[in-house]
C-alpha positions in Angstrom: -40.4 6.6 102.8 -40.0 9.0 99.8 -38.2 7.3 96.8 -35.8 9.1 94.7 -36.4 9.4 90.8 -32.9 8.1 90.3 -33.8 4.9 92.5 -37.1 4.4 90.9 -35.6 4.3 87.5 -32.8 2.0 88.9 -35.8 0.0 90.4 -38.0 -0.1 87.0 -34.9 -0.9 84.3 -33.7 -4.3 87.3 -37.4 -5.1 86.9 -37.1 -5.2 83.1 -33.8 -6.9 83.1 -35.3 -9.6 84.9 -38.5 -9.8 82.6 -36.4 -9.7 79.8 -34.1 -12.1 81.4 -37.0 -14.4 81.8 -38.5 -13.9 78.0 -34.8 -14.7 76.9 -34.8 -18.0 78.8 -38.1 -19.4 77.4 -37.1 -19.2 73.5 -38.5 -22.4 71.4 -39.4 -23.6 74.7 -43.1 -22.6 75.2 -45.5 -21.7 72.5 -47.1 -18.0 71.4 -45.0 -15.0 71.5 -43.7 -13.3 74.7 -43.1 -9.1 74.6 -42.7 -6.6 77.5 -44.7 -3.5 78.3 -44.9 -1.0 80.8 -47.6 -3.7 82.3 -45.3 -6.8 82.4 -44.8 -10.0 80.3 -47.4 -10.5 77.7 -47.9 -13.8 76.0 -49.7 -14.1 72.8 -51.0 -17.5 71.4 -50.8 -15.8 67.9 -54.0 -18.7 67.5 -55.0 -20.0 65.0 -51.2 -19.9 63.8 -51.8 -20.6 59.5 -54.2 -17.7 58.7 -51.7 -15.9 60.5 -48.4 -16.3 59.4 -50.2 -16.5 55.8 -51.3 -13.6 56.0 -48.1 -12.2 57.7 -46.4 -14.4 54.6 -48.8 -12.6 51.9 -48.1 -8.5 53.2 -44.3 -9.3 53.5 -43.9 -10.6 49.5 -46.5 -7.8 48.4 -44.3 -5.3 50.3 -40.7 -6.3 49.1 -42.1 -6.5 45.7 -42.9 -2.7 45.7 -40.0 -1.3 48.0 -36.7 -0.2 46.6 -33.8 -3.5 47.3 -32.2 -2.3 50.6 -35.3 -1.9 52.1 -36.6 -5.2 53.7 -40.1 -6.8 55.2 -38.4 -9.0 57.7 -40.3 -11.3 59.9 -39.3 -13.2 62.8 -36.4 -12.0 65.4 -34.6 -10.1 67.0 -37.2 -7.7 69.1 -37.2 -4.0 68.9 -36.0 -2.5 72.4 -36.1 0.2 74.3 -35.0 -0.1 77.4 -35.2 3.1 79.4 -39.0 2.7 78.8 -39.6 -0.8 79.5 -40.4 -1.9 76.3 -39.5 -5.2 74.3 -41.9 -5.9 71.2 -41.3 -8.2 68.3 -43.8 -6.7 65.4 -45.0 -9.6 62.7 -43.2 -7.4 60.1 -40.7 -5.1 60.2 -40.1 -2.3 57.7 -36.6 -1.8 57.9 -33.2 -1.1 55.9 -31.0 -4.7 55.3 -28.2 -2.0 56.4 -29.8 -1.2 59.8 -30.1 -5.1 60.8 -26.8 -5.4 61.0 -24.9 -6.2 64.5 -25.7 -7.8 67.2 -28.6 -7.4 69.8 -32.0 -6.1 69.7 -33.2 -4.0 66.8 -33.0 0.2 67.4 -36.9 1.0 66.8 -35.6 4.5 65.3 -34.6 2.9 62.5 -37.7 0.6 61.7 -39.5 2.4 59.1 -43.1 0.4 59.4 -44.4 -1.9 61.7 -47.0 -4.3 60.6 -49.2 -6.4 62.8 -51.6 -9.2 62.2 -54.3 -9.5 64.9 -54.1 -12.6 66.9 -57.6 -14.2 67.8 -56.5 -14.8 71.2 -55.4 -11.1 72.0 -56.8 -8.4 70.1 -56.1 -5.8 72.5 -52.2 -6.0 72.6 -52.6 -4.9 68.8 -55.3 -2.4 69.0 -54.4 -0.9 72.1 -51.2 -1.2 73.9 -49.0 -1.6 70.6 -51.1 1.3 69.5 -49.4 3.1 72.8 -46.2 2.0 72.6 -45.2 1.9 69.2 -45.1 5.9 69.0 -43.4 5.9 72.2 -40.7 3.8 70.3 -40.8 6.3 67.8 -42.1 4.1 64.7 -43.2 6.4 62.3 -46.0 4.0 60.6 -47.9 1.3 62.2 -50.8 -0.8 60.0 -52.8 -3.5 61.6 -54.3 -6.1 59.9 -57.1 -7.8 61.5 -58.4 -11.3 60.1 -61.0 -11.6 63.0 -63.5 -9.1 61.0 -62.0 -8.8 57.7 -60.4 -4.4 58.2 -57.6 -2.7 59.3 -56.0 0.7 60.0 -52.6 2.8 59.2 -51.3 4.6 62.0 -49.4 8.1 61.1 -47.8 11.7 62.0 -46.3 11.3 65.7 -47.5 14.2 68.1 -47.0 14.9 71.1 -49.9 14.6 73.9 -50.5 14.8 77.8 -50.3 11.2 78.3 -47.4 10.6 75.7 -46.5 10.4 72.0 -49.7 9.1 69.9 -50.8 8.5 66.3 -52.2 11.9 64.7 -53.7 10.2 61.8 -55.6 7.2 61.4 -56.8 5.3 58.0 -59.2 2.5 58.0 -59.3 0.2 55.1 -61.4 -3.1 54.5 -60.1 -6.4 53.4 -60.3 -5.8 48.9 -58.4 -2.2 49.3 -55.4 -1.4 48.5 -53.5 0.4 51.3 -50.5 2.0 51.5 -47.9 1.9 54.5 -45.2 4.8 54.5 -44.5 4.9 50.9 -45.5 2.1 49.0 -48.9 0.4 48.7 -49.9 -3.0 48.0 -53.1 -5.3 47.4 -55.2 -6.6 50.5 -56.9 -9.1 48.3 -57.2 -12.8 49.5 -55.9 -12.0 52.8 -57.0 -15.0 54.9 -59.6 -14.9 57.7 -60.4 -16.8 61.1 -63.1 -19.2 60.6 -63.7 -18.8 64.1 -63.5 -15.0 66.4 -64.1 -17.4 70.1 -61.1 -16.0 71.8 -58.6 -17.9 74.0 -56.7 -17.6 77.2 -54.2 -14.8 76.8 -51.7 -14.9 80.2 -50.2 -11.5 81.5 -47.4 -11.3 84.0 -47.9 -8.6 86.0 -44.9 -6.4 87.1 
């Protein structure tokens, strides 16, 4: 049987209704962080939780200090969306004008400016390689990573186009000490916290 594009997409955006039905229902009621991607639900313990959100807690101050007033380093929800691609991610920081968060619903990831992401201990990967996917399919123009497990990190720039999909062109590493500079304004990465310990930990993925 030979499926039609317009069926499939019908097919793929019910399937990521019900996901995101699914993350909706489970808000404050399990722990970690749920997000969709074009693989299915993906929960992340964020684990151990103080060295994260301290860390998370040190960028956004350093940030807001440098950035003009109406631009903000907001933390927490709602998730940027894009639906026609499957896509639901909730980024540790957000880079975004106080203007654009305004309404109701999910945030429009055209108009986040940054997205910054401490690595979780118990899921690396869904910051180094499938956020590095899908955040230039979302069309963020900057995405830094900050990675407590070993102490470095990267800036993610300059969108192009490629044969599997939108990527980052350009790619600056930086270790813990540096400053670094996300879009344009750069802060101090001195006494960031680190994990004690880099044993990872169960990470569950719902497959589509």
């Amino acid at each position: 049987m030979t499926i039609a594009p317009d069926d499939a997409r019908q097919g793929a955006s019910h399937l990521y209704r019900a996901m995101r039905d699914f993350v909706e229902s489970t808000d404050g009621t399990l722990p970690g962080k749920f997000e969709i991607t074009k693989e299915g639900i993906v929960l992340d313990m964020m684990s151990p939780v103080r060295p994260h959100e301290l860390t998370a807690l040190r960028l956004r101050k350093r940030l807001e200090k440098v950035m003009p007033e109406e631009i903000v380093a907001h933390t927490g929800e709602p998730d940027i969306e894009m639906e026609p691609e499957g896509i639901m991610r909730r980024p540790d920081i957000m880079v975004i004008a106080e203007a654009d968060m305004e309404g109701e619903g999910a945030f429009d990831p055209r108009t986040v400016i940054a997205a910054v992401e401490v690595v979780s201990r118990s899921n690396p990967d869904n910051d180094w390689v499938t956020k590095l996917r899908d955040y230039p399919l979302l069309g963020i123009p900057v995405y830094a990573i900050f990675d407590p497990r070993t102490g470095n990190g990267a800036v993610l720039t300059d969108i192009h186009a490629t044969p599997d999909g939108p990527r980052y062109a350009t790619r600056k590493d930086f270790v813990y000490g540096e400053d670094v500079t996300i879009g344009d304004w750069t802060i101090s990465t001195e006494d960031l916290p680190r994990y004690e310990d880099t044993t990872p930990e169960n990470t569950t993925v719902r497959r589509a």
